[in-house]
C-alpha positions as protocol buffer text, in pm:
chain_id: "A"
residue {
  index: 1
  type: UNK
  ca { x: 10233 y: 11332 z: 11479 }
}
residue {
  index: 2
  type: UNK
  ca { x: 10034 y: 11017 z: 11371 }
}
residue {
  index: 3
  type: UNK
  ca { x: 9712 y: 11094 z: 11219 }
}
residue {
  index: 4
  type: UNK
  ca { x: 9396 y: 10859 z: 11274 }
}
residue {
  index: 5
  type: UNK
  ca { x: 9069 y: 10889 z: 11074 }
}
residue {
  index: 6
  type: UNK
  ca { x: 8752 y: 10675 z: 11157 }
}
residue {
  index: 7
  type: UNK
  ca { x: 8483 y: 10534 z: 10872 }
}
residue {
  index: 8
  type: UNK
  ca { x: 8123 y: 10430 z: 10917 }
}
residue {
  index: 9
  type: UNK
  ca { x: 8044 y: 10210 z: 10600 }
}
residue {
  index: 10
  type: UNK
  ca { x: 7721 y: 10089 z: 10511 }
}
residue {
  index: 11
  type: UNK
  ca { x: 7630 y: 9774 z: 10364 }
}
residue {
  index: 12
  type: UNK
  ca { x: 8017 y: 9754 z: 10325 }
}
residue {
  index: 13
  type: UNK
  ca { x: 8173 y: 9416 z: 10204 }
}
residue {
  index: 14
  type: UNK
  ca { x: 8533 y: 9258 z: 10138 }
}
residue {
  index: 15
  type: UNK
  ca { x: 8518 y: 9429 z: 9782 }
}
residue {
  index: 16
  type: UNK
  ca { x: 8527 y: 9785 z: 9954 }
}
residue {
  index: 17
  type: UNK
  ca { x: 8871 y: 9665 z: 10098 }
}
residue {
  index: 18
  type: UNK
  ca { x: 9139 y: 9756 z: 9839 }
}
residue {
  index: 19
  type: UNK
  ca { x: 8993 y: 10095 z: 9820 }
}
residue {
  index: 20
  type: UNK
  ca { x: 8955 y: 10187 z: 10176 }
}
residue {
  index: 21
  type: UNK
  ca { x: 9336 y: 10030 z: 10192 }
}
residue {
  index: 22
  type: UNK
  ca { x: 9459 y: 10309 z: 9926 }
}
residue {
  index: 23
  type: UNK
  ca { x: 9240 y: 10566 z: 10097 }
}
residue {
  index: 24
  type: UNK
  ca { x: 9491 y: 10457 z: 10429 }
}
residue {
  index: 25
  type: UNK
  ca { x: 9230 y: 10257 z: 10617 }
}
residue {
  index: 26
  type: UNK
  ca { x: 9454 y: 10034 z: 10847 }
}
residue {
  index: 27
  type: UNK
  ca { x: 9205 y: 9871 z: 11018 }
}
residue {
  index: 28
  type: UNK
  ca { x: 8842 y: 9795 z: 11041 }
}
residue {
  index: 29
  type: UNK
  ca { x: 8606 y: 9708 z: 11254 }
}
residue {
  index: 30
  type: UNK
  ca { x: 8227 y: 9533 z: 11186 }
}
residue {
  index: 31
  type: UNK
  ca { x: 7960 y: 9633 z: 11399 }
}
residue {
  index: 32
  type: UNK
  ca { x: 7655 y: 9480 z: 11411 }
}
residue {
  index: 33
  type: UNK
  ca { x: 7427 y: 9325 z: 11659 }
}
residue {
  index: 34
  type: UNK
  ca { x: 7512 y: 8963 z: 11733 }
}
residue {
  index: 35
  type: UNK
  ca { x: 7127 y: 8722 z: 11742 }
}
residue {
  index: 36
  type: UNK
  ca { x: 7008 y: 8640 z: 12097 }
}
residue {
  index: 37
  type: UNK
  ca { x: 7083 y: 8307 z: 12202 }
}
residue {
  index: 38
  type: UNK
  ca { x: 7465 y: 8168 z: 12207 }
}
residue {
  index: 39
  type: UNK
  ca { x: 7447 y: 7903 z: 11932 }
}
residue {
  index: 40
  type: UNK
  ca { x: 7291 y: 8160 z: 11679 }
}
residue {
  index: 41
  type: UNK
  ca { x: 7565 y: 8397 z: 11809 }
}
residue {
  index: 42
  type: UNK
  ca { x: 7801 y: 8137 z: 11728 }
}
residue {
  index: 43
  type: UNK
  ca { x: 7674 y: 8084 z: 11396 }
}
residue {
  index: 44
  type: UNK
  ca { x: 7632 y: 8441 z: 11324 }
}
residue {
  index: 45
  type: UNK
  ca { x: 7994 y: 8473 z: 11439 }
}
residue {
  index: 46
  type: UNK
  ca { x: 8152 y: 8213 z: 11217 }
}
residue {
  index: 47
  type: UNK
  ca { x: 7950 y: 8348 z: 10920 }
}
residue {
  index: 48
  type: UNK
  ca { x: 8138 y: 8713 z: 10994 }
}
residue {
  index: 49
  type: UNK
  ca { x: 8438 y: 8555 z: 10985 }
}
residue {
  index: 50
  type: UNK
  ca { x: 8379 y: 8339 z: 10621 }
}
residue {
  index: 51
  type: UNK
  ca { x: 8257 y: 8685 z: 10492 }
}
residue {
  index: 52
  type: UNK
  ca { x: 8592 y: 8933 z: 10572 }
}
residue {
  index: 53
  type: UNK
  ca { x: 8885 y: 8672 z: 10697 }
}
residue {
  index: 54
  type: UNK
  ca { x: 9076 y: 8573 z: 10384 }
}
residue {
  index: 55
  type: UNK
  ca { x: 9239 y: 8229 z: 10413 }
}
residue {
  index: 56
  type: UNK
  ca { x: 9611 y: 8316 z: 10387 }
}
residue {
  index: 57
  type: UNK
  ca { x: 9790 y: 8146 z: 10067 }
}
């Protein structure tokens, strides 16, 4: 049987990923809530993704 465990962070960043890797984190999800109108959503959006999406290489 597989086993699944869930994680709230706080404040978390990129640096916390190595660890939460060796602790068997598989994957991760960001919540937050996104600004109000759809070009500072876009922003906001792009800025999430500079922040935990490493460039491959």
């Amino acid at each position: 049987m597989a086993q699944e465990a869930a994680f709230a962070l706080n404040d978390g960043t990129p640096e916390h990923l190595p660890e939460l890797s060796a602790a068997g984190v598989t994957e991760l999800v960001v919540v937050g809530t996104p600004p109000p109108t759809p070009q500072a959503a876009a922003t906001w959006v792009a800025q999430l993704a500079r922040t935990w999406i490493r460039p491959e290489g």
